[in-house]
C-alpha positions in Angstrom: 4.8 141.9 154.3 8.3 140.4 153.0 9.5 137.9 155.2 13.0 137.5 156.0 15.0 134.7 154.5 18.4 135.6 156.2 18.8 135.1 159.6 22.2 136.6 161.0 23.4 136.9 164.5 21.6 140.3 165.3 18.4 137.8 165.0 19.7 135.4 167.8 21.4 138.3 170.0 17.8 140.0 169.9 16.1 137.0 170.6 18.7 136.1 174.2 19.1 139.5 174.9 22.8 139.7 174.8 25.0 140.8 171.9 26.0 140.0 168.8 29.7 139.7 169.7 28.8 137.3 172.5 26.7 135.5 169.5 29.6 135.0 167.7 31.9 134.2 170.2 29.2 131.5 171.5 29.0 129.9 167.9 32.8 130.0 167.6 33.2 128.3 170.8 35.5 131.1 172.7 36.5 130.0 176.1 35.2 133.6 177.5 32.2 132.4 176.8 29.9 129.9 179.3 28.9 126.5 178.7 25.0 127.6 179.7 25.4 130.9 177.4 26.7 129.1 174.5 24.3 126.4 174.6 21.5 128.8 174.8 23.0 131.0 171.5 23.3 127.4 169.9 20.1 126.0 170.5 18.3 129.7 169.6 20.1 129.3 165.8 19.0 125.7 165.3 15.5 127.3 166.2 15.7 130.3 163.8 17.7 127.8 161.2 20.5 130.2 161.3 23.3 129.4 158.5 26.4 130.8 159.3 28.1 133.2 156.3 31.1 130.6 155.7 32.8 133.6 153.5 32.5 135.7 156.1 34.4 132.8 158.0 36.7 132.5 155.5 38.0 136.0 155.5 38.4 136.6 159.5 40.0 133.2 159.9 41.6 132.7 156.1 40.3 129.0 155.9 37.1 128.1 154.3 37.6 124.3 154.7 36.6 124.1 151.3 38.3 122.5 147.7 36.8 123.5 144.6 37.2 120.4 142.3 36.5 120.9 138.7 35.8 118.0 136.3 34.6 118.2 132.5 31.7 115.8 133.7 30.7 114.0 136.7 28.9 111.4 135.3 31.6 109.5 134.0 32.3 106.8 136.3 36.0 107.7 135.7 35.6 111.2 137.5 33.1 110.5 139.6 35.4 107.9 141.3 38.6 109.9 141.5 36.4 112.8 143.0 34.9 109.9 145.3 39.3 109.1 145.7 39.8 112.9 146.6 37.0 113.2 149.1 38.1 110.0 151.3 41.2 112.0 152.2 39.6 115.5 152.1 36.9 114.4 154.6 39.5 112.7 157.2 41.1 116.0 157.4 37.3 118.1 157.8 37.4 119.4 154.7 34.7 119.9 152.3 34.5 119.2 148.5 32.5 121.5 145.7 32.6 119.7 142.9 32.0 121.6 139.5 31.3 120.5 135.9 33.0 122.8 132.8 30.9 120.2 130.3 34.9 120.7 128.1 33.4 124.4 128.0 37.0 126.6 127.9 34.3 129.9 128.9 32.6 127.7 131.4 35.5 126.4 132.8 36.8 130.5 133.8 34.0 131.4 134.7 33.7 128.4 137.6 37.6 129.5 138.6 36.0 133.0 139.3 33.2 131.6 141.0 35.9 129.3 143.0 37.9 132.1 144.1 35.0 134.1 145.0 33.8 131.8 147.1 37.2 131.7 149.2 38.2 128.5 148.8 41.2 127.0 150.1 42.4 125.5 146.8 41.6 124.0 143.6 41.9 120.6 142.0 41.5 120.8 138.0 41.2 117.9 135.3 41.3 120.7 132.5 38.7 120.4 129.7 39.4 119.5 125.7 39.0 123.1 124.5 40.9 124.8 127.3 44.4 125.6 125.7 44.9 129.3 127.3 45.5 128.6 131.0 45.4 132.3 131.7 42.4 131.9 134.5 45.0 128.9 136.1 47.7 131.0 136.4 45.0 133.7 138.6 44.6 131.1 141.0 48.7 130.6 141.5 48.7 134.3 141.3 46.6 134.1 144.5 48.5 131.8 146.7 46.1 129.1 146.6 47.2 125.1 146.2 46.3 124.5 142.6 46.7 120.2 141.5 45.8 119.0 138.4 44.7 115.3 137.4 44.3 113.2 134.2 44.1 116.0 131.7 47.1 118.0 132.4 49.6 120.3 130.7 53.1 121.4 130.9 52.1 125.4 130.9 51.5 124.8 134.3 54.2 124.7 136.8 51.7 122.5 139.1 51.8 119.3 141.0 49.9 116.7 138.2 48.6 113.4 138.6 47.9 111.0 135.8 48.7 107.2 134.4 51.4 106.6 131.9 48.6 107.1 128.9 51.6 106.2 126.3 52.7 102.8 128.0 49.0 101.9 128.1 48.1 102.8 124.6 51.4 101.0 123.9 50.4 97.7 125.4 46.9 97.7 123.9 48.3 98.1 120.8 50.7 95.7 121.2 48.1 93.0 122.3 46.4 93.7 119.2 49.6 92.5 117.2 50.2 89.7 118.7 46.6 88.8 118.0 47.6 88.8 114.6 46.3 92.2 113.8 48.4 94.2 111.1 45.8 97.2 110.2 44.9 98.7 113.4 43.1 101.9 113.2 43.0 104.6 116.2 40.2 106.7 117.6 41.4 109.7 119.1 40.8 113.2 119.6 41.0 116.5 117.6 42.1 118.4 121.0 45.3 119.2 122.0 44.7 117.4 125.4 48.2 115.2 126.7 46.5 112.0 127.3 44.9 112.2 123.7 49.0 113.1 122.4 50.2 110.5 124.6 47.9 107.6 123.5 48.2 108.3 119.7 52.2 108.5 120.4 52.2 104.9 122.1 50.1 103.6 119.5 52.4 104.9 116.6 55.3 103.7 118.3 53.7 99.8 119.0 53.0 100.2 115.5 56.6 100.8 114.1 58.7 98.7 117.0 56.7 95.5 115.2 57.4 96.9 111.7 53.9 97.6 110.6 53.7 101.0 108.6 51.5 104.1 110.2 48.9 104.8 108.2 47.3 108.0 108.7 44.0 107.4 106.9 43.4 105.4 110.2 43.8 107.6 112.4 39.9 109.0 113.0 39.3 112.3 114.9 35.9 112.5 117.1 35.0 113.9 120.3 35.1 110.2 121.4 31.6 110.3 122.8 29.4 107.3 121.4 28.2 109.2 118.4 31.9 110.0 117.3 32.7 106.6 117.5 29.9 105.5 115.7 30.6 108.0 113.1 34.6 107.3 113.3 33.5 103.9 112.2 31.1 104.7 109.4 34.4 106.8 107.7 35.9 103.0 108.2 33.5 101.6 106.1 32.8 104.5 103.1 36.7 103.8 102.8 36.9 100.4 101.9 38.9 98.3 103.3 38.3 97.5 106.5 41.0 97.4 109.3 41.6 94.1 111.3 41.1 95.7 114.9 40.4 99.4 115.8 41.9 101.1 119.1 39.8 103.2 120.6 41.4 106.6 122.8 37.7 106.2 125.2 35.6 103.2 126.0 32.5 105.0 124.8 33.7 105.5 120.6 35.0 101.6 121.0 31.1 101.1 121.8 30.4 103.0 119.3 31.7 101.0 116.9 30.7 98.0 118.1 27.5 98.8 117.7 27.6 99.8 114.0 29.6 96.4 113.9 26.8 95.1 114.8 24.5 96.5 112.9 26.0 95.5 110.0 27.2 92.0 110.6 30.6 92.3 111.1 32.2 89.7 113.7 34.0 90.6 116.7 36.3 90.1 116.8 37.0 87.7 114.7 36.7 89.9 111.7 37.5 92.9 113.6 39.0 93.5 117.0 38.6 95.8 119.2 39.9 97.8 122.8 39.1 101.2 124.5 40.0 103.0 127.3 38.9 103.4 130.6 37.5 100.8 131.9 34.2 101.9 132.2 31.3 99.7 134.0 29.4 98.7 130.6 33.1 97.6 129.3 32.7 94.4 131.0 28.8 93.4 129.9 29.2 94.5 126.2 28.7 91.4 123.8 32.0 90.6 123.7 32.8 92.0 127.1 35.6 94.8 125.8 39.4 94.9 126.0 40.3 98.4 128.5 42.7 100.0 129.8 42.0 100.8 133.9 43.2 103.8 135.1 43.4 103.3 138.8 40.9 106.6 139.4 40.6 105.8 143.0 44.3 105.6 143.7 44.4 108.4 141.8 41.8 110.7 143.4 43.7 109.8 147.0 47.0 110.6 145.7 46.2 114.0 144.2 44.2 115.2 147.8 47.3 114.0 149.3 49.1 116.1 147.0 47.1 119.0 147.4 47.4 118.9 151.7 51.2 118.5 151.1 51.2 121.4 149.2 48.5 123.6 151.9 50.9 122.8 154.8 53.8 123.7 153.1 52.0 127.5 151.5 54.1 129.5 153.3 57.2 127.6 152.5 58.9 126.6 149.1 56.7 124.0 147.3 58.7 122.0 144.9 55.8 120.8 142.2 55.8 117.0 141.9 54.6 114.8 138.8 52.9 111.6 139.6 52.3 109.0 137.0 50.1 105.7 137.5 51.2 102.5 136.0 48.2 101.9 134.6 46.4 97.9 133.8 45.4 96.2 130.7 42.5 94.3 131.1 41.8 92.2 128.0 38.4 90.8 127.3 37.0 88.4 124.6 36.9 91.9 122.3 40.2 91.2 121.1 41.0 87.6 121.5 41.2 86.6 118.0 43.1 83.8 118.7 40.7 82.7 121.1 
């Protein structure tokens, strides 16, 4: 004989004797209802492990307490902190996070917005993935009312409230550190996508570049998916080149360790011979041999700011909500990477 898995009111109403309305009104805390009765109906779920149907919830009360919060990965410490920046204010207000990976899948990415809406939850907040550059399944949620924020990886198709860091003035900065180590051939890691922060970084570096009269060079510009094997690789292209540059300024802190470590491997000193600086400010930046130059991105500060964001936006839904753009000043941190002077 099956047994059943799904315990609903009916169960508990069967079980007191009384009926299912009185259930619900018990587990919903209606003042009609007595303290003795609802303490009964409350004490009969926790024995029968009753889970309440929080979509069911959703629809009668048109809150599910819930934020869908989509990021390419979590386990970049990058996202995982903004998400951990996002649920400090979230939590404060008794609401509840889903987080949800897209792995830079554009297909995976709809289909977790469908699964998001589905689900009736009371917004979404986005960091869009590298493929993504039809924002059709976006524009769905708008089309239904709900809050949509995005963070880091934005875009201007989107008439949306965006958070980020001002990627060009960082990748600017960097770049200009590296020249005034005496660096004059400066390559750049980037990406093939047509993400912002990826335009935005290779536009501050070209600009550093030309403001300190040293010509752009497009055979060192290196397209990768800026993981550690595409740096690794971006750095082998280096080498079958020729000439090696003098530093290398990496768009991610994972392809600057990737070229570190074919550095490495083939003698090369750092940074004496070659600099070199990433982005992010990830945990291993600072225990790498050297300990590498970074750019942090404030993802705390910037996880609190776009759930504040987001609640503007929910108390204002039935009101005109002007969309608002904020950008972090983001902080160098240079390490013994690209101190050539010492």
């Amino acid at each position: 004989m099956a047994t059943k898995t799904k315990i609903t009111i009916q169960d508990i109403a069967e079980k007191l004797n009384i009926t299912a309305s009185t259930v619900s009104r018990a587990l919903n805390n209606n003042p009609r209802i007595s303290e003795e009765t609802r303490k009964a109906v409350l004490k009969a779920a926790k024995q029968l492990n009753y889970q309440p149907n929080n979509i069911a919830a959703a629809l009668r009360n048109g809150k599910s307490h819930i934020i869908g919060v989509i990021v390419p990965t979590a386990d970049r410490t990058f996202f995982a902190s903004v998400v951990r920046g996002i649920e400090e204010i979230a939590n404060k207000l008794n609401y509840k996070v889903i987080i949800c990976q897209t792995y830079d899948s554009y297909e995976k990415e709809v289909q977790t917005i469908d699964a998001l809406l589905s689900a009736r939850v009371d917004g979404i907040i986005a960091s869009i993935g590298k493929n993504t550059e039809n924002f059709s399944h976006y524009k769905k949620v708008l089309a239904s009312g709900l809050p949509l924020v995005l963070f880091d990886r934005t875009t201007d198709q989107l008439d949306v409230s965006q958070v980020g860091i001002n990627d060009y003035l960082a990748s600017y900065k960097i770049v200009e550190h590296l020249i005034k180590e005496g660096c004059t051939r400066i390559a750049h890691f980037t990406s093939p996508k047509k993400i912002s922060i990826f335009r935005e970084r290779l536009r501050g570096y070209t600009d550093a570049l030309q403001d300190n009269g040293i010509p752009f060079d497009e055979n060192l510009v290196i397209s990768s998916n800026l993981q550690l094997e595409g740096g690794r690789q971006s750095m082998e292209k280096l080498f079958e080149a020729g000439e090696l540059p003098d530093a290398i300024f990496s768009a991610s802190d994972y392809g600057a360790m990737g070229a570190m470590q074919v550095l490495k491997e083939r003698g090369v000193a750092i940074p004496d011979r070659v600099a070199l600086a990433g982005f992010s400010n990830e945990p291993f930046t600072s225990f790498t041999d050297p300990p590498l130059t970074t750019v942090d991105q404030l993802s705390l500060t910037m996880g609190n700011i776009t759930a504040e964001l987001f609640f503007e936006q929910f108390k204002l839904k039935d009101k005109k909500f002007v969309p608002q753009r904020t950008v972090l000043m983001p902080e160098i941190i240079i390490r013994k990477s690209s101190l050539k002077k010492g």
